[in-house]
C-alpha positions in Angstrom: 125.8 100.8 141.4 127.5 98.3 143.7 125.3 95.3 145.3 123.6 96.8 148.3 121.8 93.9 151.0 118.1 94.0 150.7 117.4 95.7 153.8 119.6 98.5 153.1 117.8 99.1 149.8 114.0 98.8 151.1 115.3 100.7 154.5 116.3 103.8 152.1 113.6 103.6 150.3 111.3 104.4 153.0 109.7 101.0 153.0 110.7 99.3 155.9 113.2 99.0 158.2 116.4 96.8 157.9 115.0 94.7 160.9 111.3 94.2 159.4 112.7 94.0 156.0 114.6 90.7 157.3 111.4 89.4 158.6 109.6 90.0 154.9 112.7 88.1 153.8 112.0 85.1 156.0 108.3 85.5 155.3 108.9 84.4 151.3 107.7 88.1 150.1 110.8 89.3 148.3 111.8 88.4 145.1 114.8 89.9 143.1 114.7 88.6 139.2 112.1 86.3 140.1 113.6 84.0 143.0 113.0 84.6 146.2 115.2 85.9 148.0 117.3 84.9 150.8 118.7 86.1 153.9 122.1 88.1 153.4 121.2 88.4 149.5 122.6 91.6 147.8 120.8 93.1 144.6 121.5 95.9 142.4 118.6 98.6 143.2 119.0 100.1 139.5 119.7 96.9 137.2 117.8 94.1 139.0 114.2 93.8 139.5 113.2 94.0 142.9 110.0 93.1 144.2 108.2 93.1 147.5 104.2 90.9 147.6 104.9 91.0 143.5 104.9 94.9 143.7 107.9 96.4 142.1 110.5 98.6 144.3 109.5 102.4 144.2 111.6 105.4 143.8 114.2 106.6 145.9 112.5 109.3 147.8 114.2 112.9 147.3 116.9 113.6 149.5 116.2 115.2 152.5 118.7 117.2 155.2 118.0 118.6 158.5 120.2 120.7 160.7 118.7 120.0 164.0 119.2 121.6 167.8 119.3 118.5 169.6 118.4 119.2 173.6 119.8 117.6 176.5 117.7 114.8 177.6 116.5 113.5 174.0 118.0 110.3 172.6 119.6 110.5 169.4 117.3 107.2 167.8 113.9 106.8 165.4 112.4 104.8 168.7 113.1 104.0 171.8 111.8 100.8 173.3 111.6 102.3 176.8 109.4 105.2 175.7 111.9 108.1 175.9 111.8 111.4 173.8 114.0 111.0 170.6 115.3 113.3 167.7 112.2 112.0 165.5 109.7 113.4 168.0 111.3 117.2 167.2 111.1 116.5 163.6 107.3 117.1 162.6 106.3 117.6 159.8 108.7 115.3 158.2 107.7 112.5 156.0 110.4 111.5 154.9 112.0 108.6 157.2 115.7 110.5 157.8 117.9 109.3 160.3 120.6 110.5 162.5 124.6 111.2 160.9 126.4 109.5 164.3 125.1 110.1 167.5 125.0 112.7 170.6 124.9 111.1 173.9 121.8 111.7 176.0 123.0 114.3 178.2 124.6 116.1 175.3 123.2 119.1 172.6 124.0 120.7 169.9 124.0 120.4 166.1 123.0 116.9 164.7 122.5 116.1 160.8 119.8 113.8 159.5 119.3 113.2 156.5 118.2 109.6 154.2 120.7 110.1 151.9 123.3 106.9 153.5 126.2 107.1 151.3 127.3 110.7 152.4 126.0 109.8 155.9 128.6 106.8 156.0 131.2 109.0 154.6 130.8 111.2 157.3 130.9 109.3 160.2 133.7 106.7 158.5 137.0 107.4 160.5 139.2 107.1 157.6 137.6 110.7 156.7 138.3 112.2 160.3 135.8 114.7 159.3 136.0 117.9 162.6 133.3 118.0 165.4 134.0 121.0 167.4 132.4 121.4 170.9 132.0 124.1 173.5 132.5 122.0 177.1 131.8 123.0 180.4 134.1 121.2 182.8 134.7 121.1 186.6 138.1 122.6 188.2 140.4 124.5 185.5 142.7 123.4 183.3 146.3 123.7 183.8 148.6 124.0 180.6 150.3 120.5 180.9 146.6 119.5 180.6 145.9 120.7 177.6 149.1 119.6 176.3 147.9 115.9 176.9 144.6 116.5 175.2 146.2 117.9 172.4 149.0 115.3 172.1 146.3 112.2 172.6 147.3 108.4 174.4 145.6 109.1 177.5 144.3 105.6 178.6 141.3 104.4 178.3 139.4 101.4 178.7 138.8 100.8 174.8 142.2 102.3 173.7 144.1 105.7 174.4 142.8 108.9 173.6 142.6 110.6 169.9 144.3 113.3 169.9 142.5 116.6 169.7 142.5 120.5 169.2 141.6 122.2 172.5 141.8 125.9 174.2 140.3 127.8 177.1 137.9 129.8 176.6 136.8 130.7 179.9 137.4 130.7 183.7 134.2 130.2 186.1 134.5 130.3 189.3 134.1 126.5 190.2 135.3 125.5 186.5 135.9 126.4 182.6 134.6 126.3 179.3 136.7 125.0 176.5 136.5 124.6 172.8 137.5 121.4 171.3 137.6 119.8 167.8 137.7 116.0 167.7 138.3 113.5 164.4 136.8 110.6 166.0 133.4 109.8 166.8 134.5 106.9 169.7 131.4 106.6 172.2 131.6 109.0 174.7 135.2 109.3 173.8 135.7 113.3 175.3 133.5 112.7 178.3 135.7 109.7 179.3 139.1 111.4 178.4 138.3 114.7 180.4 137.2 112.6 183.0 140.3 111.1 183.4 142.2 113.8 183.8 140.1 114.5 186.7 137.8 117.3 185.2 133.9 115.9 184.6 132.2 117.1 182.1 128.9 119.6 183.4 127.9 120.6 179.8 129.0 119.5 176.4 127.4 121.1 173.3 128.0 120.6 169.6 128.7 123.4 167.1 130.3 122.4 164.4 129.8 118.9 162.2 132.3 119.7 159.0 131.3 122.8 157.1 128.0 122.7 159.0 127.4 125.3 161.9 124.7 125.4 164.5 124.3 129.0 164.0 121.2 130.4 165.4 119.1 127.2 166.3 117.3 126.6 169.3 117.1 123.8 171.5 114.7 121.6 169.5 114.4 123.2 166.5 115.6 122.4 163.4 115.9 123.3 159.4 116.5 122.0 155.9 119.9 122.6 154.3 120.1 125.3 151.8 120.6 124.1 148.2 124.1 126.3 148.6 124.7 124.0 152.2 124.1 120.8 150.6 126.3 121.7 147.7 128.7 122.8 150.0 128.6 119.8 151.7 128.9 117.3 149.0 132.1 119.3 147.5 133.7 119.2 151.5 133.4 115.6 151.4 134.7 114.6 147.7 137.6 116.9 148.8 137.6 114.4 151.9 137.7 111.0 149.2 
């Protein structure tokens, strides 16, 4: 296995995380082969011996993924230092410490994966992978074709660069607005909100649906399952394919 930094490797472990593993660092308390180990220091979880207050390092815990209905109004974090609601409120039951694949802004739902196994969740939100989110948005006014040409082609300006481009249709008209259906490769903050905005068309509702080969299905707001054995399998072969 490649040299991992400390904190990643006590973090996935389900010891600590990265932030108070660095503090244990400073504190003297871990060792790897014997020395004491040093901020920045990388180890080999399976060849070197790792040790935290003498203790050796335990098991990987078993890998754990969760489909989950985030709501509206629900930050997608472990903690929040201003007290709001987060995805690990929904999750009870869970012991396992999983954590969020990429994010869902605030005011946005839909399908989130968590899961503590890090090296599928990094090739999964790594852009060289451009793995498909698809969305169903709600936007103010309608959407006239040369629109949806410029989504689809990409470069509309932005503050942090142009826009990616992106697969898009109409789904529906409203009456003060539409619904579209859009798959994105790019996981830029915010990056559809502030495209459609600039087109002159705010976003009133944005939810997830799609996160590769995964679906939201059936899920309600808040709810959430394990991954079928046949889903996680699935999975795993989608993103070797991806390599």
């Amino acid at each position: 296995m490649a040299l991992q930094r400390l904190q990643k490797i006590f973090a996935e472990r389900g010891v600590a995380s990265r932030r108070k593993v660095e503090d244990l660092i400073r504190e003297g308390r871990i060792t790897v082969n014997g020395q004491v180990a040093q901020l920045g220091a990388k180890a080999d979880p399976e060849r070197d011996d790792i040790r935290l207050d003498g203790r050796p390092l335990p098991p990987p815990p078993p890998k754990r993924y969760l489909l989950l209905y985030k709501p509206r109004g629900v930050i997608t974090s472990l903690h929040d230092p201003r007290g709001r609601p987060t995805v690990r409120d929904l999750l009870r039951g869970v012991k396992e410490r999983v954590f969020p694949v990429g994010r869902l802004d605030w005011d946005s739902e839909g399908l989130l994966l968590l899961t503590n196994d890090g090296e599928l969740a990094a090739k999964m939100t790594h852009p060289r992978y451009q793995v498909p989110r698809r969305y169903l948005v709600k936007v103010k006014g309608t959407l006239r074709e040369g629109e949806l040409q410029r989504l689809r082609q990409g470069g509309i300006p932005l503050e942090d660069g142009p826009s990616p481009p992106m697969e898009v249709r109409k789904l529906k008209e409203l009456k003060e607005g539409c619904w579209l259906g859009v798959t994105l490769r790019e996981g830029r903050n915010r990056v559809l909100r502030r495209t459609l905005a600039a087109l002159g068309h705010p976003v009133r509702r944005l939810r997830r649906v799609a996160f590769g080969p995964l679906r939201l299905g059936g899920l309600r707001p808040g709810q959430y399952r394990p991954l079928t054995p046949r889903e996680v399998k699935e999975l795993k072969r989608w993103i070797r394919a991806l390599s």
